[in-house]
N, C-alpha and C positions, 0 to 999 in steps of 0.2 A: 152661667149654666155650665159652660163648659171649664172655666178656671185655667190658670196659666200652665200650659202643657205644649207637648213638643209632641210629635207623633213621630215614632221610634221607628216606622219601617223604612225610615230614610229613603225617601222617594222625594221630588222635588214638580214644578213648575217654573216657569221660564220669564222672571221679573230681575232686575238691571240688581246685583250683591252692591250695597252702598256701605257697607261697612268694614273698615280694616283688617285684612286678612294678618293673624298672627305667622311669623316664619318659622316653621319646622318644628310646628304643632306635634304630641306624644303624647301618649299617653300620662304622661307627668301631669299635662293641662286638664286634663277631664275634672269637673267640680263634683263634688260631692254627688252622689244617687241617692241616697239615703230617701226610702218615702217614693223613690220611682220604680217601676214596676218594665221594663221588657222583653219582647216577644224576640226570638233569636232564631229561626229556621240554620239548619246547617251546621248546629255547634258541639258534634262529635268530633269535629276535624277541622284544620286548615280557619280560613277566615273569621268562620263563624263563632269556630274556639276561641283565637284568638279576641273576637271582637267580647264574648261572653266574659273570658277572663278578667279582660280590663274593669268592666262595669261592677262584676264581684269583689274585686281588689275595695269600689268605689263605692260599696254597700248597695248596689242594686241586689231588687229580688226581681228572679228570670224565671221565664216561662222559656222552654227548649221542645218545639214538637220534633218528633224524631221520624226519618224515616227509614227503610228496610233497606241494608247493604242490595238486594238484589235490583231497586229502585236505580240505583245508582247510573248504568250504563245508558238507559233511555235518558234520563235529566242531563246528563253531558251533550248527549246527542242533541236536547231541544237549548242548550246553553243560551245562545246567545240571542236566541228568539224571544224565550221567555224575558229575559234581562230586557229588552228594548220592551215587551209588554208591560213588566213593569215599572218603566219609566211614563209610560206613555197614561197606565192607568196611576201614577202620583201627581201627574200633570194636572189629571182632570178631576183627582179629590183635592189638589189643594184650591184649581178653581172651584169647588163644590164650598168648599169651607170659607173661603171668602166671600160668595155670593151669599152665605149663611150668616155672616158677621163671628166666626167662628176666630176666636185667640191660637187655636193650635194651630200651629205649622207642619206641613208635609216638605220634607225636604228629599235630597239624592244623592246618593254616592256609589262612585263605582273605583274599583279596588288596583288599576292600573293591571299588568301583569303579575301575579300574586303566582309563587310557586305552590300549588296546594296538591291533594290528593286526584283534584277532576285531571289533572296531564297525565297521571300516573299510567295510563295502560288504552288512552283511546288516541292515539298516535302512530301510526309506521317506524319503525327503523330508524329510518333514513333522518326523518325530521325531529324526533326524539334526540341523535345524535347532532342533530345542526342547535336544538335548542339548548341543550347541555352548553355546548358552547358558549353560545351567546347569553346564558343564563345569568351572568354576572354583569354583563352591559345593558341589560335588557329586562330585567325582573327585580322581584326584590320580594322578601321572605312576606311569611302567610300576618307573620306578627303586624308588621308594615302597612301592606295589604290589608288590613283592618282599621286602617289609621283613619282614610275618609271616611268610611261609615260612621264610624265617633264618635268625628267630626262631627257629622250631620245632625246625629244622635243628640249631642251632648253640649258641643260647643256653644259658649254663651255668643259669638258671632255668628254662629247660621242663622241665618236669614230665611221667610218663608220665599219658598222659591229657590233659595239655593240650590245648587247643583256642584257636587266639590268630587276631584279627585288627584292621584296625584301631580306634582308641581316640574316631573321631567321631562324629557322629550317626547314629544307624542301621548303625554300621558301614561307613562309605561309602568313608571317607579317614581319618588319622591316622597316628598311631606304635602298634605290636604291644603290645597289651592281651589277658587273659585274654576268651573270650568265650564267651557260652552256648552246648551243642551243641541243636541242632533237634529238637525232640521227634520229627518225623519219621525221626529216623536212628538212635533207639536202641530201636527194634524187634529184637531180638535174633533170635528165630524167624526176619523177615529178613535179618538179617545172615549168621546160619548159611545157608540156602539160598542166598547169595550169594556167602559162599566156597565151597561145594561147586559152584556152577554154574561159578565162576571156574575151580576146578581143572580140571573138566571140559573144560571149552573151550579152556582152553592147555596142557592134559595136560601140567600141571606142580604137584606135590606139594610138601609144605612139611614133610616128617620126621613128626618129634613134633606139631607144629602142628596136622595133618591129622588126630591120632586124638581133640583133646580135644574130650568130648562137647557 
């Protein structure tokens, strides 16, 4: 029913990666899109572009919802809230899909320290100029920074369940490595109450999905 398919928002679950991670995975690696189709949030600028570019290069056809420069200052503000929400709600679609006998995979990626547009102007002075600095020990451009998504996207080694970012210190910068998910995100009890508030809110249902307990 559902056919051999990846599910592209790169969200992930929290199951043991049994397969060989390749080293210093690129954009090089990505196999052919031809015939796949996806959804890309964010891809005027920074990550998003970057991640868009690649998959164009690789004959994807993209869907790009866009939103309003003015949007921009509030979504910085809920940054890192919303990102652990959506980890938390790919947790609980890809148990949804499994309990379903579902082939597609929900997977997860998150981008290390990525210099993008979001640093550009919701910062102080003071730390603006401390990250300048350290910006070369510590980050790694937007191109980069698209690399685990992909990854997750694409690679023929993600795993349902994966969870990949990159491979440096603290996870800051590098190449797409297998990475631990946050013990904060695999509260299940929230997870369920977060896709049920989700359906609610965009009075939008998922079939079968929607009935597993």
């Amino acid at each position: 029913m559902y056919g051999n398919k990846k599910c592209l928002i790169a969200k992930g679950y929290y199951w043991p990666n049994t397969r060989p991670m390749k080293t210093k995975w690129t954009t090089e690696n990505i196999p052919s899109q031809a015939g796949r189709r996806a959804v890309i949030t964010g891809a005027n600028s920074g990550i998003g572009f970057e991640a868009a570019l690649a998959l164009t290069h690789q004959g994807a056809e993209l869907i790009l919802p866009a939103r309003t420069q003015g949007k921009a200052d509030d979504a910085a503000a809920r940054y890192a809230q919303s990102k652990l929400a959506d980890l938390i709600f790919s947790l609980e679609l890809q148990r949804r899909l499994k309990a379903v006998g579902s082939p597609i995979l929900s997977t997860a990626a998150h981008p290390g320290y990525a210099v993008t547009n979001l640093q550009a102007d919701h910062l102080p002075p003071g730390l603006k100029i401390l990250i300048t600095t350290m910006k070369p020990f510590l980050s790694q451009d937007a191109a980069h920074g698209a690399l685990p998504t992909l990854y997750a996207a694409v690679a023929p080694e993600a795993v349902a369940g994966g969870y990949y970012g990159p491979d440096g210190i603290a996870e800051l910068k590098g190449y797409p490595t297998s990475v631990p998910v946050p013990k904060n995100a695999l509260d299940e009890t929230v997870a369920k109450r977060l896709w049920v508030e989700s359906e609610r809110l965009t009075h939008v249902t998922f079939g079968s999905l929607s009935n597993v307990a």
